[in-house]
N, C-alpha and C positions, 0 to 999 in steps of 0.2 A: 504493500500500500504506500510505503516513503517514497518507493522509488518512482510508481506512477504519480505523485503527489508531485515530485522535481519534475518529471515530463510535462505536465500539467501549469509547472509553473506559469508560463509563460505562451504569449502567442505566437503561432506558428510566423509570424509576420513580424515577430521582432526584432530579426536581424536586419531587413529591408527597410523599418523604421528606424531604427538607430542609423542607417546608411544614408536616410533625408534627412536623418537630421543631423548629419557631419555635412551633406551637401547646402546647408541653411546655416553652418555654422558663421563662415565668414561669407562669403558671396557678399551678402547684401552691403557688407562695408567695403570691401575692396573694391568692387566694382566703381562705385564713385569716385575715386580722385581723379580715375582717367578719365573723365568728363566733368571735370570740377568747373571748366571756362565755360561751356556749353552750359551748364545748369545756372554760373554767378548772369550768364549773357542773359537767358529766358526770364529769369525774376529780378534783371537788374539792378542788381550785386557786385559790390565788389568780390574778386576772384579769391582775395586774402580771406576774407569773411566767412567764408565756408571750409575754413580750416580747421571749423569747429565739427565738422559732419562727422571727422575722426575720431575725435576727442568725445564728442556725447554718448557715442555707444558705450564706450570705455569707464565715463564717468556712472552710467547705468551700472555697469559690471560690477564697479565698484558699490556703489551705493547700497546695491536689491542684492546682491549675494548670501546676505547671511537674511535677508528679507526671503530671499526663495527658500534656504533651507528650513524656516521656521515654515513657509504659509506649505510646503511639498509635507510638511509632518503632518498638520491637520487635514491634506486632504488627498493626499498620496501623490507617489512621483508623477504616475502618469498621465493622470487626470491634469495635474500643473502641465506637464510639455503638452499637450493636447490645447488649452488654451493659451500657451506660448506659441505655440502656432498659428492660430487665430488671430490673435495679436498681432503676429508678424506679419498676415496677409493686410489685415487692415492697415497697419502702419507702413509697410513696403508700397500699399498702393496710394496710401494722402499723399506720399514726398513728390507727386509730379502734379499736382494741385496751382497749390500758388507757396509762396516763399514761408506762412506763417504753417501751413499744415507740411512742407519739406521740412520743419524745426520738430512739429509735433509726432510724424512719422516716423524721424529717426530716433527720438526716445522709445518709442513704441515698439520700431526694430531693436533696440538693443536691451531694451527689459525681454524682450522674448527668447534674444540670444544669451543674457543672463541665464534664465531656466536653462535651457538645453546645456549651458558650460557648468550649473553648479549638479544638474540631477546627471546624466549622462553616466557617472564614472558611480554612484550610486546603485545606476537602473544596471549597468554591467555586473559592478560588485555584489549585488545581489540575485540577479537573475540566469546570470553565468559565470560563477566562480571562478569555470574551471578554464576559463577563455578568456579571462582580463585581457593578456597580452594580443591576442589575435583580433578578436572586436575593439579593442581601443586604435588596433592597426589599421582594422578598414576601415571605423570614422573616419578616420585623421588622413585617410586616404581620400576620402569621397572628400572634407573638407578642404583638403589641399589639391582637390584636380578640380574641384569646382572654384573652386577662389582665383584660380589660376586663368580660368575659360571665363568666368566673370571680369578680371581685370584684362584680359586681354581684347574679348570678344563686344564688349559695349562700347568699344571704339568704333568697329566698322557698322557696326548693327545702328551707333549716333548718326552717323554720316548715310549711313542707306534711307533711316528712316528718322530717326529720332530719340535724344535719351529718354524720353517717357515709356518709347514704346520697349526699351532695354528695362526700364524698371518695372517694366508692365510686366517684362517675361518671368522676373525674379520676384514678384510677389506670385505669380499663377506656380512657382517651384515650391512657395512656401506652402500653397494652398494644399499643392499635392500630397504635400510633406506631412500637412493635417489630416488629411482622407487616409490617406495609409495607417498613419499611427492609431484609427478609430478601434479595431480591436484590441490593443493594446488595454483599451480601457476598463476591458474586464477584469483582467489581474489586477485593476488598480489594490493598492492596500493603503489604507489610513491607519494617524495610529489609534486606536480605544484611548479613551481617555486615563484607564490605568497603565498602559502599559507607553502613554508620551509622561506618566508621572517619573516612572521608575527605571524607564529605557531611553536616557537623556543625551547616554553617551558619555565619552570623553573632552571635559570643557577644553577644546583646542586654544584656547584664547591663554591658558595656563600652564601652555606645553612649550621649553624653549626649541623644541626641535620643528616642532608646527614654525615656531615663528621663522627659524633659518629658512625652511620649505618656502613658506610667505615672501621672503625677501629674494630667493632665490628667484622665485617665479615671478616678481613686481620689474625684474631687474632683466629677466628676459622679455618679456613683454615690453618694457619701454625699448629697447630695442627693436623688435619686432613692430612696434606700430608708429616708430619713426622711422623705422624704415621703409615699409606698406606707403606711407603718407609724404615721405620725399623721395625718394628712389629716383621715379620721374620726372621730378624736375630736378635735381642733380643729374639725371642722366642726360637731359636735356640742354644744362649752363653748359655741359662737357661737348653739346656741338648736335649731337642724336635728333633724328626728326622725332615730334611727336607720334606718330606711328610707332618706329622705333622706343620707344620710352615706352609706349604700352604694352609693345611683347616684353620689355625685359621684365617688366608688374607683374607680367604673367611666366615668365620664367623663373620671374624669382619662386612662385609658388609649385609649378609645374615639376621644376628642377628639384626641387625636395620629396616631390613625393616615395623615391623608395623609403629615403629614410623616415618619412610619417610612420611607415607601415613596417619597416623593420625594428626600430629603436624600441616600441612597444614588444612585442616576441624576443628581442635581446635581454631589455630589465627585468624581463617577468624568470629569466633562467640565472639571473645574477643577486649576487645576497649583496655585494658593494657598487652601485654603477659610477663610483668615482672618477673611473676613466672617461665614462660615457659624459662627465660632466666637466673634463677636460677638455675632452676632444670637438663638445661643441663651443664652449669659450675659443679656442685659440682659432677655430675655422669662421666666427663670427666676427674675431679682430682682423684675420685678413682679410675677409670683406670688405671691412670698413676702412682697413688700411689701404686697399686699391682707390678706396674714391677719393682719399688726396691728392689724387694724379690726376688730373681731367682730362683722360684720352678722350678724343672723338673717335671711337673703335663700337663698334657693336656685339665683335667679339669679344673685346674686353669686358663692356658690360656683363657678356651675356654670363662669363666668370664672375664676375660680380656677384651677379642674382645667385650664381652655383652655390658660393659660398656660403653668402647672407642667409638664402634658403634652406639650405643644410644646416645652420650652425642654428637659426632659430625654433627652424622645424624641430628637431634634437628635443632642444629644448622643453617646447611645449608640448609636445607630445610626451614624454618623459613626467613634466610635471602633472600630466593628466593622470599617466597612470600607477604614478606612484601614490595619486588617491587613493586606489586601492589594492595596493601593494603593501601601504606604512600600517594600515589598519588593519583590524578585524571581524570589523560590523560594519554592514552597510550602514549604518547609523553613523559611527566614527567615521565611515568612509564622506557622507554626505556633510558633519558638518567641519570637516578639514577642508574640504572643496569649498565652502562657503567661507570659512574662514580665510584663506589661503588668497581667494580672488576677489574676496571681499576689500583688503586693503591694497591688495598685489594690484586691481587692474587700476585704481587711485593713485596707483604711482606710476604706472606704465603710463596714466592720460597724461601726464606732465611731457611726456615725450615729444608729440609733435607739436607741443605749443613752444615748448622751451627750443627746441631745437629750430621750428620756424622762427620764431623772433631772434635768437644768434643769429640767424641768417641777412633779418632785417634791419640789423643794427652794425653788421659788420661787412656784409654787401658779398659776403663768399661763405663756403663749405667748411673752413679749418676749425673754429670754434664750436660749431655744431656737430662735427664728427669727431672730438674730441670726449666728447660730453658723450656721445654713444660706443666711444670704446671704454671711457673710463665704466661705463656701465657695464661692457662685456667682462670688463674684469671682474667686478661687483658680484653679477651674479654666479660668476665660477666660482670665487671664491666662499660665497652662500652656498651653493649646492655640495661642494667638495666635504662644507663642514654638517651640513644635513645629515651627506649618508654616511656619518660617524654612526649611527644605529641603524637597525633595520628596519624599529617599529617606533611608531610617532607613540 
């Protein structure tokens, strides 16, 4: 009877759910900076001014994190991403409106992408034990070939037809992404009200190894989404058509995807990933170390992205799944994920604002990619001392 009870657990559609929603995880924000001019031009805007489109999702992630793990107890994981999906159809479709519901939308997209980054590693930890490593691989697979086809593909799709009709296509993915997940929602579980008294967890907020985890991942992430957010027009000051600037967007994501899908299946067979948190520190610096050179090369770039994308990819896939790696309750699991991104992704927003205004106060790249290596060193040096234990 246990054993058909684990068969049981879960619906036959939950692998292909998990799969939309690694394909909804980023999409929706990458795609935009490559038509950042296109969108300030339609709501007559300055270009700068939507510099925030980055930075909001981010400050969302922050914010609602330990918001989601609390509102996902009383009313279960699934049921939460199920209306994080909805959410995200309605919010991905106001941003081609007019300029005040494009402000209201992308909150709206990034609270829904909140749910899906804090339960995700939860609904695995708990519904497939025995497969962390390999389902956290094909999210992060589906999230980095889709982010990839999003920052590349709303380039020509603007120019054929329109960015509205590219955000049109990317909210009808979320939608999809809702419809799938519907069975899902019979496994939902909520907690009883005795057992949210007494099964509270581990207060991560009290754990120093949580916090090194936190600072590690605050620390790749600022990385990572100053990098998402200038790539392009650094690659651009170096000489690169805009076209050009938009495939390397999308190589930088495209270009990582083995390691989304391997580094998960590596950690999960290793009790230290020390190495694994060397190897993307020092492959992050030399990324960032090529764009002090402003070759006009494509192929140079296109190295660039190799790097940046490897060394961040690593990263946040790693910190995904050492949610539930470090723990041993979906409980613990769920709220070191809230804990973790909760202040982690409040520091990573500081990234593209701080490193855009270097930019505008100095009129070049040197100060601002200083500030995102001293970072690459930052978080190595966080992660290397995290995985002094094996369990949070």
């Amino acid at each position: 009877m246990n054993f058909l009870e684990k068969i049981k657990k879960h619906s036959p559609l939950l692998i292909l759910g998990l799969f939309f929603l690694g394909v909804c995880m980023r999409m929706p924000i990458t795609a935009i900076p490559s038509v950042i001019k296109d969108i300030a031009q339609t709501f007559n805007v300055e270009t700068t001014s939507l510099g925030i489109l980055t930075t909001i999702p981010l400050l969302c992630f922050g914010l609602l994190s330990s918001v989601v793990s609390a509102l996902a107890q009383r009313i279960g994981n699934e049921l939460t991403i199920e209306l994080a999906m909805i959410l995200m159809f309605i919010g991905s479709y106001l941003r081609i409106l007019n300029f005040s519901s494009l402000m209201i939308g992308t909150i709206l997209v990034g609270a829904a992408i909140t749910c899906i980054n804090v339960l995700l590693p939860a609904i695995i930890s708990d519904k497939l034990p025995n497969q962390i490593g390999s389902v956290t691989g094909m999210y992060n697979v589906a999230m980095t070939l889709f982010a990839a086809i999003g920052a590349y593909a709303i380039t020509p799709i603007t120019h054929a037809t329109s960015w509205q009709t590219a955000v049109i296509i990317i909210s009808i993915v979320a939608l999809i992404a809702a419809i799938i997940w519907i069975p899902n929602l019979r496994y939902n579980q909520r907690a009883t009200n005795e057992s949210s008294s007494t099964d509270r967890g581990t207060n991560m907020w009290k754990n120093a190894n949580a916090w090194w985890l936190l600072l590690f991942f605050g620390g790749q992430c600022f990385v990572f989404y100053s990098i998402v957010a200038w790539l392009p027009t650094i690659a651009m000051d170096a000489g690169l058509s805009s076209d050009n600037a938009s495939l390397v967007a999308g190589l930088l994501q495209l270009l990582s995807m083995p390691f989304a899908f391997a580094i998960p299946v590596i950690a999960t067979k290793m009790k230290n990933r020390q190495p694994i948190m060397l190897f993307a520190g020092i492959i992050s610096l030399i990324g960032t170390g090529m764009m002090f050179f402003p070759v006009n090369s494509l192929v140079y770039y296109i190295f660039v992205a190799l790097f940046l994308g490897a060394g961040t990819t690593t990263t946040f896939v790693l910190a995904m799944t050492l949610f539930g790696l470090k723990t041993k309750s979906s409980t613990d699991t769920r709220n070191l994920s809230g804990m973790v991104q909760s202040v982690g992704y409040l520091i990573s927003a500081l990234g593209p604002i701080v490193v855009g205004n270097l930019y505008s106060q100095t009129h070049n790249w040197f100060a601002s990619l200083i500030v995102i290596a001293i970072a690459a060193i930052f978080f190595t040096v966080c992660g290397v001392i995290a995985e002094r234990k094996q369990f949070i």
